[in-house]
C-alpha positions as CSV (number, residue, x, y, z in Angstrom):
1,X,11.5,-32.8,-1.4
2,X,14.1,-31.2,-4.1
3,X,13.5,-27.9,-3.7
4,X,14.7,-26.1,-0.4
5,X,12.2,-24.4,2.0
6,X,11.9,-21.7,4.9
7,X,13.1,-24.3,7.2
8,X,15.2,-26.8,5.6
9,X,17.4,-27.4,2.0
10,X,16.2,-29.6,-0.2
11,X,17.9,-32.9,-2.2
12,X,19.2,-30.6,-5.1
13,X,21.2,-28.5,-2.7
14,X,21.9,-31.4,-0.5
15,X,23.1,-33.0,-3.4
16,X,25.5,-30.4,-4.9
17,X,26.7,-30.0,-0.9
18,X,27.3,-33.5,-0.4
19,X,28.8,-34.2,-3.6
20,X,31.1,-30.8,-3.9
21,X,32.9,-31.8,-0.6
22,X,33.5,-35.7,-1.8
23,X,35.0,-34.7,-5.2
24,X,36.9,-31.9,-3.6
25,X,38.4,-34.2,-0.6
26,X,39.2,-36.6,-3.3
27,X,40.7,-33.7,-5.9
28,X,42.8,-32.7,-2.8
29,X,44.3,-35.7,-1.8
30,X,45.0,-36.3,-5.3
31,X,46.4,-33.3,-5.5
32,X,48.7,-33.9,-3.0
33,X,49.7,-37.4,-4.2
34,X,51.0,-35.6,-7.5
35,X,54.2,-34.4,-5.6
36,X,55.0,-38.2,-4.5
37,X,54.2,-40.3,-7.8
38,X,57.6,-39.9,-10.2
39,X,57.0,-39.2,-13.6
40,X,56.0,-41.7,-15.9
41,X,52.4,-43.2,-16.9
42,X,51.3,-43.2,-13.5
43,X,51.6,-39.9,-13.2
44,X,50.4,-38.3,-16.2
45,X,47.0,-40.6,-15.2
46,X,46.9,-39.4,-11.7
47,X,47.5,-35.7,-13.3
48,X,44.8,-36.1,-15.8
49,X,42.3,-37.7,-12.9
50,X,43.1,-34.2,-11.0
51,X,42.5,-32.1,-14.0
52,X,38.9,-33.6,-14.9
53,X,37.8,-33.5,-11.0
54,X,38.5,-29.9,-11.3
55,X,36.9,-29.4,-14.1
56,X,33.8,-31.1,-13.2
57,X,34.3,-29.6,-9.7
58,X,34.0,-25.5,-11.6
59,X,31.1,-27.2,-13.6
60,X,29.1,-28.2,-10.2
61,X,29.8,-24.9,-8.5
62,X,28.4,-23.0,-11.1
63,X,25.4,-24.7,-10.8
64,X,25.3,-25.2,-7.7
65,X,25.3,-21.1,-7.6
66,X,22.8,-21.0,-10.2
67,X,20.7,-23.6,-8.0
68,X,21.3,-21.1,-5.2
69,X,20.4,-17.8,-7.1
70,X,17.1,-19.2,-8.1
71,X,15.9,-20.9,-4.9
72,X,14.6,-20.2,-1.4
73,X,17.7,-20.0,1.0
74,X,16.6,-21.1,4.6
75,X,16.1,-18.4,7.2
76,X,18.9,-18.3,9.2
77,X,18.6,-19.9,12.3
78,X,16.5,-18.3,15.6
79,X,18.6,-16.7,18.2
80,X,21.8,-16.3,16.3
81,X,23.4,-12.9,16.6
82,X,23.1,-10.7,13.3
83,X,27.0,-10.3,13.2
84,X,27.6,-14.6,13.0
85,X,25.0,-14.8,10.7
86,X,26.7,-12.3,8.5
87,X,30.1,-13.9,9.2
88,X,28.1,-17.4,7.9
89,X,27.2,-16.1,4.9
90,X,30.4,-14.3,3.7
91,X,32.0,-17.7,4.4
92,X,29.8,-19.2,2.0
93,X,30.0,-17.0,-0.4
94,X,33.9,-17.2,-0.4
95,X,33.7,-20.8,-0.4
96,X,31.7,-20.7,-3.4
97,X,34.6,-18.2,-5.0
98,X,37.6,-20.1,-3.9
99,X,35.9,-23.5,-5.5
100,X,35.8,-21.3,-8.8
101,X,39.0,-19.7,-8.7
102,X,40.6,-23.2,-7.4
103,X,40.2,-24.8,-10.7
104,X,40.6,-21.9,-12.9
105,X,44.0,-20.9,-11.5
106,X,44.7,-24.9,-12.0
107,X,43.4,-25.1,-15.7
108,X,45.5,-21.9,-16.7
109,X,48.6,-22.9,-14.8
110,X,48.3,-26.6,-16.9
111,X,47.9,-24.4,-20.3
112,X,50.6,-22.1,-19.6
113,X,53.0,-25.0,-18.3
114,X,51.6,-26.6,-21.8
115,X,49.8,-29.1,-20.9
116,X,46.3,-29.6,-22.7
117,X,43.5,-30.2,-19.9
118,X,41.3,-33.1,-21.0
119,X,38.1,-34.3,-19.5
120,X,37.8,-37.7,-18.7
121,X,39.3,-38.5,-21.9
122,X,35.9,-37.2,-23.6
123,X,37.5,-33.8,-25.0
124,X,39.6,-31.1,-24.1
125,X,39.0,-27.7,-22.9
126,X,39.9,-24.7,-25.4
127,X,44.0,-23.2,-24.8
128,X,43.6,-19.7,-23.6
129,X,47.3,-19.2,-23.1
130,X,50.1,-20.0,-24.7
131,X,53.1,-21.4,-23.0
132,X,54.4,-19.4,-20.3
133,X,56.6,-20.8,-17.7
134,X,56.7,-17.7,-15.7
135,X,52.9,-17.6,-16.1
136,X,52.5,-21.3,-15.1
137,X,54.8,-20.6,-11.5
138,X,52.2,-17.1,-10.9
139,X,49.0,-19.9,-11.4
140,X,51.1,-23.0,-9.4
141,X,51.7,-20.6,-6.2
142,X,47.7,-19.4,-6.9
143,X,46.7,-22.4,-6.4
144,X,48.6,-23.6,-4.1
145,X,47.8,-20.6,-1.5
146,X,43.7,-21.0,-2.6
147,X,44.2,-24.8,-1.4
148,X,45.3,-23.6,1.6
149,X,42.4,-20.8,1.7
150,X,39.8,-23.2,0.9
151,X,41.1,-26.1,3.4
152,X,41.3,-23.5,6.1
153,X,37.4,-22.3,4.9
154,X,35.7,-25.7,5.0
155,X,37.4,-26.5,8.4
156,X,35.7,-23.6,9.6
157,X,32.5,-24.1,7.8
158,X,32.6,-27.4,9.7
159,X,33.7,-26.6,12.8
160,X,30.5,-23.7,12.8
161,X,27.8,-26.1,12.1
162,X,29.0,-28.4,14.6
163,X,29.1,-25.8,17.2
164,X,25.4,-24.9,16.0
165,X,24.4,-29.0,16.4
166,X,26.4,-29.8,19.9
167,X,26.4,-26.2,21.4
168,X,23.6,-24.2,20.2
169,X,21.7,-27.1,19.8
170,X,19.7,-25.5,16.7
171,X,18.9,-27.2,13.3
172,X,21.7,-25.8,11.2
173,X,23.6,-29.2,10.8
174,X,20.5,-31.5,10.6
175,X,18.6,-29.1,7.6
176,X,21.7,-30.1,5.6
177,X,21.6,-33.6,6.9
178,X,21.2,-36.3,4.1
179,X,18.6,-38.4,6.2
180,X,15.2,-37.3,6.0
181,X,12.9,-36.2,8.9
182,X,12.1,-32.9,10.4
């Protein structure tokens, strides 16, 4: 089934779920590689790794919003208390706005430090600013404190639907489970 349902998501958001959280796990331990590899050729290929996941990482979340706009959402789940389903759903929707701003504020801190941001080697993305040291410290600490904001958000995220699975013992963590069944 691709499309989601009353009851369960589908493979399309199971997909962009699945695949957001490997390509951001591997964009932050890149990320945090950067700081140890010194500079040379090593770097600059680690660097421009980071850059692409990032860029494909914005490029999945905005579909993976569009995806969500234009599709039924599961009902949220029986017997949950209106205030943690609210709590649920602000927590998505400010995971799905600190995976935008995460590689925004890392595209526009590599332009203002002047550094081109190439994808994959296939072509690079259009300079909005010029170079701007001061501009490129604002964007590095932005980024920096998202990283932290996002970490902190998907630990949560986590640590929710496992409470729902072992505690609650509702479907939450099994209707975004990538086996198939009920």
């Amino acid at each position: 089934m691709l499309k989601n349902t009353e009851t369960t998501y589908g493979a399309v958001a199971k997909g962009f779920h699945w695949l957001l959280f490997l390509l951001l796990t591997i964009a932050v331990i890149v990320g945090n590689l950067l700081d140890e590899i010194p500079k040379g050729p090593t770097k600059f290929e680690v660097t421009a790794m980071h850059k692409s996941l990032g860029v494909l990482i914005l490029a999945l979340v905005l579909l993976r919003l569009l995806w969500r706009l234009v599709s039924v959402r599961p009902q949220d789940p029986v017997g949950t208390p209106p205030l943690q389903n609210k709590l649920a759903h602000a927590v998505h929707w400010l995971l799905y706005l600190v995976m935008f701003l995460q590689p925004i504020t890392g595209i526009l801190m590599s332009q203002a430090a002047g550094h081109p941001v190439s994808v994959f080697g296939l072509f690079q993305l259009p300079t909005l600013l010029a170079k701007n040291e001061d501009l490129a410290t604002i964007f590095d600490g932005a980024h920096v404190t998202i990283w932290v904001v996002l970490v902190v958000l998907v630990i949560g995220h986590s640590a929710a639907a496992l409470y729902h699975h072992y505690v609650m013992k509702d479907d939450v963590l099994r209707r975004m489970s990538l086996r198939p069944g009920p």
